[in-house]
N, C-alpha and C positions, 0 to 999 in steps of 0.2 A: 504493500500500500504506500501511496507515494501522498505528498503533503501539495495542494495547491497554493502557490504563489500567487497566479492571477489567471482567473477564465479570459481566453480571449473570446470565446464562442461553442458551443455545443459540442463541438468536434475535436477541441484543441485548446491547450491548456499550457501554463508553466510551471511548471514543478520543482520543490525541493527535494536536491539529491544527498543535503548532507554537507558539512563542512565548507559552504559556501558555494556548492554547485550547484547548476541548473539543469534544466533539460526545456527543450519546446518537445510537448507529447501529441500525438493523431490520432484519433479513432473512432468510430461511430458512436456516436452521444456517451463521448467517452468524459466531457464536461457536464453533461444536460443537468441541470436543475442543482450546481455546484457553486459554490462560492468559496470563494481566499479563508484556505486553511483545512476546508475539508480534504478528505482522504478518497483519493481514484482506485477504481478496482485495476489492476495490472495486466488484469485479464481481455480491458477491452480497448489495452494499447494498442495500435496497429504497428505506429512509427515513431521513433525516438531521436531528435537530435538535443546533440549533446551542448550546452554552451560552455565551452570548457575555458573562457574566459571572462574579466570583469568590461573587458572592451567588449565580447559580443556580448553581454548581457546589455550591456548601454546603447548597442549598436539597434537589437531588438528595441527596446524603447523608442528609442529614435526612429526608427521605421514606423512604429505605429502608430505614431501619429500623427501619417498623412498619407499613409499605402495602406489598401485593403488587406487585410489578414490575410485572405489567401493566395494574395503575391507575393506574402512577406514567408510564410511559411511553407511555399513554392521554392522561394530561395534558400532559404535553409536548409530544404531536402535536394536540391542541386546541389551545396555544398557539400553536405552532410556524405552526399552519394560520392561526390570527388575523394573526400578524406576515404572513406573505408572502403569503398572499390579498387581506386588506384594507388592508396597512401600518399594521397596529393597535398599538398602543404601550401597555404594559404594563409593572408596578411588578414587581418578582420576586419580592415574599410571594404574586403571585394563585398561580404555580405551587404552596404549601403549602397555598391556602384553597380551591382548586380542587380539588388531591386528595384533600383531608380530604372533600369533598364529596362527591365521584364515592364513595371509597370508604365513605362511610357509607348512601349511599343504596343502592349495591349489596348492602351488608347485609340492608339493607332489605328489599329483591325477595327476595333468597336466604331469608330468614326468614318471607314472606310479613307484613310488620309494617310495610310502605312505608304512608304515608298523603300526600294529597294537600300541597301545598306552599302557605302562607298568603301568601306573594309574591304582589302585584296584577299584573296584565298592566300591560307600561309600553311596551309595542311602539313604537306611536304615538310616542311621545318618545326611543325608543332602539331604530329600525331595526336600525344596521348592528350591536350590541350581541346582539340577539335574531338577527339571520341568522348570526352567528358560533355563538351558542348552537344553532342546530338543526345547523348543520355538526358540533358536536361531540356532540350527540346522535346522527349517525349513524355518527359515531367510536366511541365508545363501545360503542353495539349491536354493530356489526362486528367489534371489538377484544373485547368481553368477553363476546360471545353471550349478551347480555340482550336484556333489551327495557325502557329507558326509556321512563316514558309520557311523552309531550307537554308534558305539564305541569310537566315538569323545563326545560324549554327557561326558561320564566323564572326560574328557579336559576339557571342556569348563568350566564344573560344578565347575572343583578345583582351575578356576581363582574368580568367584565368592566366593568361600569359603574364598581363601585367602586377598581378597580385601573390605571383609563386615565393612564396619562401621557404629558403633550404634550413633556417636555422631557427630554434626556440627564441621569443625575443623576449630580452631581460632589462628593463627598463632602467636607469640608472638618474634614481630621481632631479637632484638639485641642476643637474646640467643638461638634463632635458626639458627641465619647467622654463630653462634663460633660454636657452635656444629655441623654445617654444616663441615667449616669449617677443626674441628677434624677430623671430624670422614672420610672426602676425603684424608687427609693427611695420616690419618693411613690408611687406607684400598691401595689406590694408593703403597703407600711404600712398600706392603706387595704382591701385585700385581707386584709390580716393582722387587720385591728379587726374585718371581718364574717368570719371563722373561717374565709377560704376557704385553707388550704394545698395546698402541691403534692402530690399524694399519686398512689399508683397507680393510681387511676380516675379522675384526671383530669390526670395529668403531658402528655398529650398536647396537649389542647388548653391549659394552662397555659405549656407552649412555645412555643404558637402565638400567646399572648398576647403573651411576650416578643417572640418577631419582628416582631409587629405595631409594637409601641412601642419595636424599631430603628429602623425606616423609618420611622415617626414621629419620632423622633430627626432625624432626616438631614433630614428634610424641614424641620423647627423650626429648622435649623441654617444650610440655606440661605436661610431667610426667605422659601420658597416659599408663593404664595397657595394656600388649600384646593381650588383647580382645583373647584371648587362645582357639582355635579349634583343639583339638590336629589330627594333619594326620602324627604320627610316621609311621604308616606302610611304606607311600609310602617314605619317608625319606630313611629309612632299606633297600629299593631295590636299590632307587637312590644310595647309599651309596656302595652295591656291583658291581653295575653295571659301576658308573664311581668313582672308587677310588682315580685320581690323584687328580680329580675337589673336590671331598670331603675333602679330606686332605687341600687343598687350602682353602674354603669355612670354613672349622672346625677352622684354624690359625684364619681369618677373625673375626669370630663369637666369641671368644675368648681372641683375642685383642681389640674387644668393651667392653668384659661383663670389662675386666680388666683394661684396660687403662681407659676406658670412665664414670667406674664406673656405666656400663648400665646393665636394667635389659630387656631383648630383648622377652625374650620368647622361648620356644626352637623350633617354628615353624620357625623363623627366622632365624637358620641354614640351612631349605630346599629351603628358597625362595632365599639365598647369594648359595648356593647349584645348583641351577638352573641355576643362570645368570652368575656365572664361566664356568658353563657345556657349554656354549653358547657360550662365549666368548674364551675356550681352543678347542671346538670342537672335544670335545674326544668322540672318539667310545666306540660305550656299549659295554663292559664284557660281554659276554655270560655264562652265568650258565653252569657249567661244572659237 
């Protein structure tokens, strides 16, 4: 018998494991008629993922309160299926870049406004990357009675590429809070000189910025190497397609390596590349 945390709905629940752990639990009215603190029968778990940290327990949170449950818990069983399928090792912002994703593309479909995805095929050079991605492609279908086309497989694939880590990460407090710190003040400032504020049509992905540039924090902090997957191609097209966000994104990327005296990696201008694009909501350039 397991302790509930918090119903998120009939079907799905979070659970106390014990010494500080959690679990997100599935299963047919495996919640129904429960409330924080009662005890679940185990019997009528279907699915268990684990939150085997205090960043995903926060990352959860953060999700729900503004992603439907069942794209948030979509995600976690993509994940979840990465870790124990392939022993795939992942950073815990993919769980917030991952659901942002799933759930805007499912807009998408629901709107009829979906269009094809400018991501190159990288199959060839990121196999087990892309077999994780069709797996969670038919997670997804199954889980949200869509139908993702195909071509979402390389989406999904390039959050995994980008969120792989080989190594436990161990936080090392008072020099990750200053470099924290830094690196909000400079990036905010610079955000601040091209007029981008937090505002309600873009508070979203503008928190998704900041989470990004924790764990950039943390990683700067351990002097860890940029674990380098180079994906220059899709960088090149991002780069013609949205010019204002590049130039933005390029200042950004620029004023760490120099102010901060950091060594980023040059993938890290696609991914500060990305969540400007988000957060400026500029239209693609059309190749002419």
């Amino acid at each position: 018998m397991l302790g509930i945390v918090q119903v998120l709905n009939n079907n799905c629940a979070i659970v106390d494991l014990g010494k500080g752990r959690q679990a997100l639990v599935k299963g047919r009215g495996v919640a129904y008629q429960k409330r924080k603190g009662d005890l679940l029968d185990s019997e009528r778990i279907e699915k268990v993922m684990y939150l085997a940290t205090k960043e995903s327990q926060q990352n959860l949170a953060f999700l729900l309160k503004d992603i439907p449950i069942n794209i948030v818990t979509t995600t976690y069983e993509i994940i979840d299926n990465a870790k124990s399928k392939y022993s795939y090792q992942l950073a815990d912002f993919v769980y917030v870049t991952l659901a942002d994703h799933i759930n805007g593309m499912y807009k998408h479909l629901q709107n009829n406004t979906y269009q094809r995805t400018p991501v190159p095929d990288m199959q060839e050079q990121y196999p087990t990357e892309y077999q994780i991605a069709a797996d969670g492609l038919k997670i997804i279908n199954a889980n949200l009675k869509v139908y993702f086309p195909k071509d979402e497989i390389k989406s999904v694939a390039l959050h995994f590429i980008n969120g792989r880590s080989d190594s436990e990460e161990n936080s090392s407090g008072n020099e990750t809070s200053q470099i924290t710190s830094d690196l909000n003040a400079l990036v905010q400032s610079i955000l601040q000189k091209n007029m981008l504020l937090r505002n309600g049509a873009n508070q979203n992905f503008y928190d998704r910025l900041m989470i990004h540039l924790g764990y950039l924090a943390e990683r700067l902090s351990q002097h860890q190497s940029s674990n380098e997957r180079t994906i220059s191609k899709i960088e090149e097209e991002m780069k013609v397609s949205y010019p204002q966000s590049y130039a933005i994104a390029h200042e950004i990327y620029t004023a760490i390596c120099q102010e901060l005296d950091a060594d980023l990696g040059v993938n890290e201008e696609l991914y500060l590349l990305i969540h400007i694009q988000r957060i400026t909501n500029e239209e693609e350039k059309k190749a002419e």
